[in-house]
TIMI-742943 format. One record per residue (C-alpha): x, y, z. Coordinates in steps of 0.02 Angstrom, whole numbers, padded with zeros to 5 digits, always signed. Example, Ala and Ser with C-alpha at 12.3 -4.5 7.8 and 13.67 -1.06 7.14 Angstrom:
// residues 2
+00615-00225+00390
+00684-00053+00357
***
This chain:
// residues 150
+01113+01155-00543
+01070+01119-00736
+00915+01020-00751
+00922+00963-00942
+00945+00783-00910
+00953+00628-00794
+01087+00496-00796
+01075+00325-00722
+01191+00196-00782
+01180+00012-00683
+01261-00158-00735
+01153-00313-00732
+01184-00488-00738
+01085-00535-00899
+01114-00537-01081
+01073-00372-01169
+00931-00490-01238
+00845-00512-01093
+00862-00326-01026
+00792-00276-01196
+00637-00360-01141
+00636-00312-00970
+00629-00100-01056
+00532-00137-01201
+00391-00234-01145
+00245-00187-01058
+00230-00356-00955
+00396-00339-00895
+00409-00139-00882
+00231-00176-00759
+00359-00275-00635
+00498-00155-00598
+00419+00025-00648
+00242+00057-00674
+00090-00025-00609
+00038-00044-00772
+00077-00006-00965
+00019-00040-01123
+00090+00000-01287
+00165-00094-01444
+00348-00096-01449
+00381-00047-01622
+00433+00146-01676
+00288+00250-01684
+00201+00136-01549
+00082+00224-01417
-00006+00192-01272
-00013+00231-01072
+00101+00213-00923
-00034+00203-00757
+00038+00237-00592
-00065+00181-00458
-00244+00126-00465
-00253+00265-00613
-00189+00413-00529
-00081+00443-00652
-00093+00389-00820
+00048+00455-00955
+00023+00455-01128
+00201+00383-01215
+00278+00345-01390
+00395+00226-01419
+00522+00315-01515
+00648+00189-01567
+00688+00002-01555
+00861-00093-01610
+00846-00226-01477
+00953-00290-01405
+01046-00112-01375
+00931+00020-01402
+00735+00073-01332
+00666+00253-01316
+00509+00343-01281
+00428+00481-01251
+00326+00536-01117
+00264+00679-01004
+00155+00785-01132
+00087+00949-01068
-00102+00895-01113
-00075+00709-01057
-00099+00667-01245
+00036+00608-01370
+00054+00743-01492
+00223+00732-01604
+00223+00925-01602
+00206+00936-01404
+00350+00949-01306
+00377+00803-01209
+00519+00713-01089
+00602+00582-01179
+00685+00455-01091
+00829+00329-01192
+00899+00159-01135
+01050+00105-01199
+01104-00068-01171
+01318-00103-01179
+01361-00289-01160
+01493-00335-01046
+01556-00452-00957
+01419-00600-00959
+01315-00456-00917
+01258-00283-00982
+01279-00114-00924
+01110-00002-00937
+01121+00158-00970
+00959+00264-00936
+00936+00464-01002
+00791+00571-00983
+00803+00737-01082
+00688+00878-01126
+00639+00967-00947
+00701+01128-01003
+00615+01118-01190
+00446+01084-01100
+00408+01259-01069
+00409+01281-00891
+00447+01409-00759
+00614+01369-00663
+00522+01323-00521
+00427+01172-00615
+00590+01139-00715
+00695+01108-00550
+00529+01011-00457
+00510+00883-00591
+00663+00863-00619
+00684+00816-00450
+00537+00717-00443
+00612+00603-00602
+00772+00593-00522
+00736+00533-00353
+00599+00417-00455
+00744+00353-00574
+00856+00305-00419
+00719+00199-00348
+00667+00110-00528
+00844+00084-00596
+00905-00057-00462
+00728-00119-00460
+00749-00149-00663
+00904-00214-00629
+00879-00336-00498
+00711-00411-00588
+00817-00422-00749
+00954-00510-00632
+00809-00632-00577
+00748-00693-00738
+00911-00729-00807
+00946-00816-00670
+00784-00917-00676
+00820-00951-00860
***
């Protein structure tokens, strides 16, 4: 099996505009993926993603931002610090209108430039796969139920 990338691709019934909020914004990325995030959403922005009650917290960098189509970040860096000459995971969300809705297309790249052993490589690569098949539908169905209440 290659493990260079993920691919999730979902269509959701809201305007690219309102998905563009739902994956660039930390109150709304809080509601479908982490339990908490906060970071600017401009290029160049940093912060934290937090998992649990602080279990895991992930250093990120929002990489770029052409709402309403575009938003991508990095994340995953070996020291747990954001370092733009560490090796990191980075994960792009590409937002196609259509229909009175928008398909999302979600890719996270970089496992095998992160310096691991195969082992580690196929593990979390598994890990963010499974992870991505859970968090996809849920950003999907909470983008679904704002536009709806809109």
């Amino acid at each position: 099996m290659e493990y260079g990338s993920i691919e999730r691709e979902i269509h959701v019934d809201a305007t690219p505009e309102v998905v563009f909020d739902v994956v660039s914004r930390p109150e709304h990325i809080r509601e479908w993926w982490t339990d908490d995030a906060s970071f600017e959403p401009v290029a160049g922005g940093g912060g934290e993603l937090v998992f649990g009650d602080r279990e895991i917290v992930q250093a990120m960098t929002v990489v770029t931002v052409e709402p309403p189509r575009l938003f991508a970040f990095r994340w995953c860096y070996p020291d747990g610090t954001a370092d733009e000459l560490a090796d990191s995971l980075l994960v792009t969300i590409e937002l196609v209108p259509e229909g009175g809705g928008t398909t999302v297309k979600l890719t996270e790249t970089g496992f095998r430039e992160m310096g691991w052993e195969e082992a580690k490589v196929a593990a979390e690569h598994k890990d963010h796969s499974a992870g991505w098949s859970v968090f996809v539908p849920r950003l999907g169905e909470y983008a679904g139920r704002l536009a709806a209440a809109s």
